[in-house]
LUMROGU-493562 format. One record per residue: x, y, z of N, C-alpha, C, O, CB in turn; residue in three letters. Coordinates in pm, whole numbers, plus 50000, padded with zeros to 5 digits. Glycine has a CB too. Layout:
// LUMROGU-493562
XYZXYZXYZXYZXYZALA/...
//
This chain:
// LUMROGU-493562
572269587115427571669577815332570979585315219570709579115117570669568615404UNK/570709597115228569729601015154570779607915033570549608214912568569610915240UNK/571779612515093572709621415008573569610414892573929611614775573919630415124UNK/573649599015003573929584414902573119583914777573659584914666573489569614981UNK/571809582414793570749579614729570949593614603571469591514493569309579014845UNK/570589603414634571039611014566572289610214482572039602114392571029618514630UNK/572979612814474574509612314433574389596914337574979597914229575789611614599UNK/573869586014354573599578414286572729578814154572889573514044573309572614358UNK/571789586514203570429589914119570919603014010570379608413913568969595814245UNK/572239604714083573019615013962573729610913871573739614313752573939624014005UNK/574399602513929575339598113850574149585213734574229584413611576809590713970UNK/573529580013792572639574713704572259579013562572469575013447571699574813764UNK/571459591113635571119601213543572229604213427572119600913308570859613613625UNK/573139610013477574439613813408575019604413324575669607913225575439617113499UNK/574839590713358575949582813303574729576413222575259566813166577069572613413UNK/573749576613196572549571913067572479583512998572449580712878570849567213115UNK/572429595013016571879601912889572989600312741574149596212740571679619812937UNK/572309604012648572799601612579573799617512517573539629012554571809594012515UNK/575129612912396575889627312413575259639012330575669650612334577459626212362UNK/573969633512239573409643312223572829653512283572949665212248572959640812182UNK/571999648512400571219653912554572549659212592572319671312597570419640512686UNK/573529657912615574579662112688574099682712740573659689812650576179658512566UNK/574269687612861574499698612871575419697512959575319690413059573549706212890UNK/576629705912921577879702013063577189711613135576479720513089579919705613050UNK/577539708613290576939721213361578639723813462579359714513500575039716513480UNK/578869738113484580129739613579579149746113673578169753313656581659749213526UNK/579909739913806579089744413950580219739614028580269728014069577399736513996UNK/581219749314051582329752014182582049759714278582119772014271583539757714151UNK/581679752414388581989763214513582899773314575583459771514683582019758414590UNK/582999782614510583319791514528585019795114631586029802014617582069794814564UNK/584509786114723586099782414825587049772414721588129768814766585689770415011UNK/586729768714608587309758114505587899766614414589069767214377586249748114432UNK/586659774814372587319778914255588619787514247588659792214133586419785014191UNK/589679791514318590949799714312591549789814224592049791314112591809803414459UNK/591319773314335592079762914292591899753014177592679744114145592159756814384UNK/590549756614114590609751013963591229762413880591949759913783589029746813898UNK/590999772613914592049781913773593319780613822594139778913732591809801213743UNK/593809780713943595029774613922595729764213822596629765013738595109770414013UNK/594769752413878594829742213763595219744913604596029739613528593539737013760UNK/594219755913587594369756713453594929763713397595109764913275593639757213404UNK/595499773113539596729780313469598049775813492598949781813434596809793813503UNK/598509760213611599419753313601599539747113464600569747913397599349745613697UNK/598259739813419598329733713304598719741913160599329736313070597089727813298UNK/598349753513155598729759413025600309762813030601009761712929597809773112996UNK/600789766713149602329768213176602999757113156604219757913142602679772113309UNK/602419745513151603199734413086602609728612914602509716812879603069721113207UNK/602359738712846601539734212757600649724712711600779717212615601939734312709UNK/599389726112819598299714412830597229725712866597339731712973598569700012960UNK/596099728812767595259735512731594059729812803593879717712814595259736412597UNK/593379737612844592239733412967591179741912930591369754012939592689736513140UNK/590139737712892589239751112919587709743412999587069734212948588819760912732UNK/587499748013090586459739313217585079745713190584829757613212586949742713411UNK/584199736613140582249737413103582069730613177580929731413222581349732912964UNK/582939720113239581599706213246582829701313394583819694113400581359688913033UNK/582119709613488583099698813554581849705113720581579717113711585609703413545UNK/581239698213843580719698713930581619694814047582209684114037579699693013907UNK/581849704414192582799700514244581449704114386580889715114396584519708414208UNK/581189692814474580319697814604580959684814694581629675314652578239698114581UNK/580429688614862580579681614927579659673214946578509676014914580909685814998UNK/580039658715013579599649014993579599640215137580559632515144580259644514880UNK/578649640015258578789637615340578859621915329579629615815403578059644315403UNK/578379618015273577969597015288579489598415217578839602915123576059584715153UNK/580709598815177582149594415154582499593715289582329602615373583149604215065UNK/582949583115305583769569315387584619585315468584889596315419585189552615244UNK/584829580015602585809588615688587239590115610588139598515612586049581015843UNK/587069581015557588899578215496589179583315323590149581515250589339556615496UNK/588349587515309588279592715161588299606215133587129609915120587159588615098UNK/588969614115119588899628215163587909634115035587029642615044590599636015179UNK/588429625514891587639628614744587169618814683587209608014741588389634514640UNK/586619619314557585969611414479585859617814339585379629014318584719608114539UNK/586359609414246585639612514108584719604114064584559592214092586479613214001UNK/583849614313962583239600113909583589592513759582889584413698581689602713905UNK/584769597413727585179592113584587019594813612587569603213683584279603513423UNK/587489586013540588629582613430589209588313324590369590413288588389574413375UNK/587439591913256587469595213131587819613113070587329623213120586109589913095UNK/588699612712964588839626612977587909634712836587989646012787590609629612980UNK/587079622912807585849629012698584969639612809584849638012931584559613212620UNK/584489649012737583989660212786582319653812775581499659512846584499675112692UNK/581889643412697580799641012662579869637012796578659635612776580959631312558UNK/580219635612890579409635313033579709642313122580789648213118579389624813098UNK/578879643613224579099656213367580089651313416579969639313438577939658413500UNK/581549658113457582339655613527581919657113695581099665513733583339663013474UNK/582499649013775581769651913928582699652114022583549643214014580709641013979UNK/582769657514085583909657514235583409659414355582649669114367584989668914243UNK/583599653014444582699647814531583839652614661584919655014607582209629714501UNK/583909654114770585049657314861584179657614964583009661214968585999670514839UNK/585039652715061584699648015223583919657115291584279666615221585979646415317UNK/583269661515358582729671315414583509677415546583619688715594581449666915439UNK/584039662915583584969668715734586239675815703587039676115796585539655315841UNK/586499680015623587099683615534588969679615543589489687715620586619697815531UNK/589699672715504590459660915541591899672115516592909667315568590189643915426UNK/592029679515479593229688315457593069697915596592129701615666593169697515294UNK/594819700015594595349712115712595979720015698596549726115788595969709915806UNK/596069722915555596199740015517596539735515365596789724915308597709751715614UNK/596369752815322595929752615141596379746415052595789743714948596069762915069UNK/597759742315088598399732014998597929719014958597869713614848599469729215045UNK/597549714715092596699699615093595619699815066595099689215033596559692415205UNK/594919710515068593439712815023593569714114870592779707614802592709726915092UNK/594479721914810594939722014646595219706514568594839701614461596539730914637UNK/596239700914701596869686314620595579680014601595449673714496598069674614718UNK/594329680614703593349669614655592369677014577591369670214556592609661014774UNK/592349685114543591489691814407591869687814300591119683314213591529706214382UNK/593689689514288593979687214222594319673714106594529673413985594319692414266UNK/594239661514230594329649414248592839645714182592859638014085594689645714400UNK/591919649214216590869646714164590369649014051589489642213999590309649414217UNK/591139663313983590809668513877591939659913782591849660813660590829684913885UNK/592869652813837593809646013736593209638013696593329634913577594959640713768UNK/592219630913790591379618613692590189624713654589819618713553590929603313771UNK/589509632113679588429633413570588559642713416588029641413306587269639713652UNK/589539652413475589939663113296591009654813246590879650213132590779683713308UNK/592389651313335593009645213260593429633613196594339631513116593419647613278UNK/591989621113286592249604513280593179597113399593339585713443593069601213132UNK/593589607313420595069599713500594079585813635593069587413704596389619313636UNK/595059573013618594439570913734595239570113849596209577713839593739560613726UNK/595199563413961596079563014051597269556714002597349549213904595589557514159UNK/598659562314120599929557714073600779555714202601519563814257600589568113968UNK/600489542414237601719542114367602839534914347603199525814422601249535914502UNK/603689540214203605019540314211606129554214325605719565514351605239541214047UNK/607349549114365608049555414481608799559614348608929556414230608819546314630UNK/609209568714442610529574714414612199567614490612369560714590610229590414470UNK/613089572614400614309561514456614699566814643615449560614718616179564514323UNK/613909579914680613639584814832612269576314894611979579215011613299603314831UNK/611639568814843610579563814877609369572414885608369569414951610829558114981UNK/609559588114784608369597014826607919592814649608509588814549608739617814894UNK/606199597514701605499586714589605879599914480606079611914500603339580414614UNK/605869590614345606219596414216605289605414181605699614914114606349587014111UNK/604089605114210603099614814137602009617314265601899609414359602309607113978UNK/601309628214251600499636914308598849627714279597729631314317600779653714228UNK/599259613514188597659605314167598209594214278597719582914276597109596813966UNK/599219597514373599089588214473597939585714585597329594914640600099590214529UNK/597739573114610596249567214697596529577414838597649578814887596259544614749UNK/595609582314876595369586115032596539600415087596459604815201595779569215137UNK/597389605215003598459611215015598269627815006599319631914958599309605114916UNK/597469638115028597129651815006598679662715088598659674615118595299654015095UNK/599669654215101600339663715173602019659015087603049663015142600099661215372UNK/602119651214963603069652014878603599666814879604829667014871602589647214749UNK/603089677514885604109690914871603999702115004604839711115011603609700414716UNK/603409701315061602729706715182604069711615295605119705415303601619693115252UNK/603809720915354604649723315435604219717415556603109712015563604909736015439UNK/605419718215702605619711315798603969712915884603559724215859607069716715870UNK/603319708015942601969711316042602639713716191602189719716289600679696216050UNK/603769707416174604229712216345605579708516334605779697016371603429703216497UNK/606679715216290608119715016303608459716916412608409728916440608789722716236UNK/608869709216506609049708016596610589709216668611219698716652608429699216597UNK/611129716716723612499721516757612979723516632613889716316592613419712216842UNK/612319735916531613609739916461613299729516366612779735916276615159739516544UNK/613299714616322613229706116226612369710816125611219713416164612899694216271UNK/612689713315968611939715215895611689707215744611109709915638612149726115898UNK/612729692415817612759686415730611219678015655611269669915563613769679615777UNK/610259681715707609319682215705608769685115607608079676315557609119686215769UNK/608829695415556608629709215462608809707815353609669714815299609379720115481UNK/607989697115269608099693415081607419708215012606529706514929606779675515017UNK/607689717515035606689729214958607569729914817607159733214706606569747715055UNK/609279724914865609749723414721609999715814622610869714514536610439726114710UNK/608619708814669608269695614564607059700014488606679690014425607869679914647UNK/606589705914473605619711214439605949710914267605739700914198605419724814521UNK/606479722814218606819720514090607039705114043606149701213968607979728214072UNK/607679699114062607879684614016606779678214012606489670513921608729676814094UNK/605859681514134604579673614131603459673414048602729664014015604079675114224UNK/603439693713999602709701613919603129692613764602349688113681603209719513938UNK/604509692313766604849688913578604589673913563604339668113458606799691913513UNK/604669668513686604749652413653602669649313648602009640313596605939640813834UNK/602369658213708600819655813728600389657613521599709649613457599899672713874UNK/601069670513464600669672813344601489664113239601029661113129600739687113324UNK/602629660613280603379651813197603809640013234604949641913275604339656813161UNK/603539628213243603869615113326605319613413305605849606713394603039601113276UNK/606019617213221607239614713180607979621013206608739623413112607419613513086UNK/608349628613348608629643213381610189635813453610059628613552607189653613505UNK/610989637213420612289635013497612209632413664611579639213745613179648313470UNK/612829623613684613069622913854613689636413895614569641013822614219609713906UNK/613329642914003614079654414038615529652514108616179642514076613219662014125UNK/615879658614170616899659614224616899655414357617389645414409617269670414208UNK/616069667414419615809656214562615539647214587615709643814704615219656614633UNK/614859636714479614339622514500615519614614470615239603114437613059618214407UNK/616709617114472617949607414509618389602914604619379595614598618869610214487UNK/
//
């Protein structure tokens, strides 16, 4: 309750001042940060220029069992504290899935994106801003006899360009 209370009393804070008062502040924990310069060096490889002042990424125990993240904006004006909020139990089972929801999160607060649960003509969701989904590219957690059909790690690129470009071609495997 108290971390509720808090986190409220931030975003409060944050979301009244005015953009003159503005100071962005960046504060990544350190186990994060590989995976925001990733970000921003996925994003410049697709020509989408990133440069990160203002963005706060901590854990957040009062988020719902079922929520692995949280943003607190849409918006991709730099003029307020960006916030990222992530589960404490920590909802990923290896680095990939721990990346997709950094990444997922950072689509809506740097880049606007909001959620997108359009399919693909395979029924696998079109974009990486899909609801509840951290394992869109992820390899198998337990392939079991040999099966590795499991194993989207080579979805990844598609997921990376369609995350920076909405208009990114259906791939190949999604036929």
């Amino acid at each position: 309750m108290k971390n509720c209370c808090l986190a409220f009393i931030v975003f409060i804070i944050f979301g009244c001042a005015s953009k003159d008062d503005f100071e962005a502040v960046y504060d990544v924990p350190e186990e994060f940060q590989p995976i925001v310069e990733t970000f921003v060096v996925e994003a410049s490889s697709r020509g989408v220029d990133i440069k990160l002042t203002n963005l706060i990424i901590r854990y957040d125990d009062a988020l719902e069992d079922n929520v692995c993240g949280r943003s607190n904006t849409l918006d991709k004006d730099p003029g307020f504290q960006k916030i990222i909020l992530i589960n404490s139990g920590k909802c990923w089972l290896n680095d990939l899935q721990k990346e997709a929801l950094i990444f997922h999160e950072m689509g809506h607060c740097i880049l606007g994106r909001a959620h997108d649960e359009t399919l693909l003509p395979n029924n696998a969701p079109k974009s990486m801003m899909v609801k509840n989904d951290i394992s869109v590219y992820s390899g198998c957690i337990y392939a079991l006899g040999g099966d590795t059909s499991c194993n989207k790690t080579n979805r990844r690129e598609y997921y990376l360009d369609e995350l920076f470009n909405e208009s990114t071609p259906i791939p190949d495997w999604a036929n």
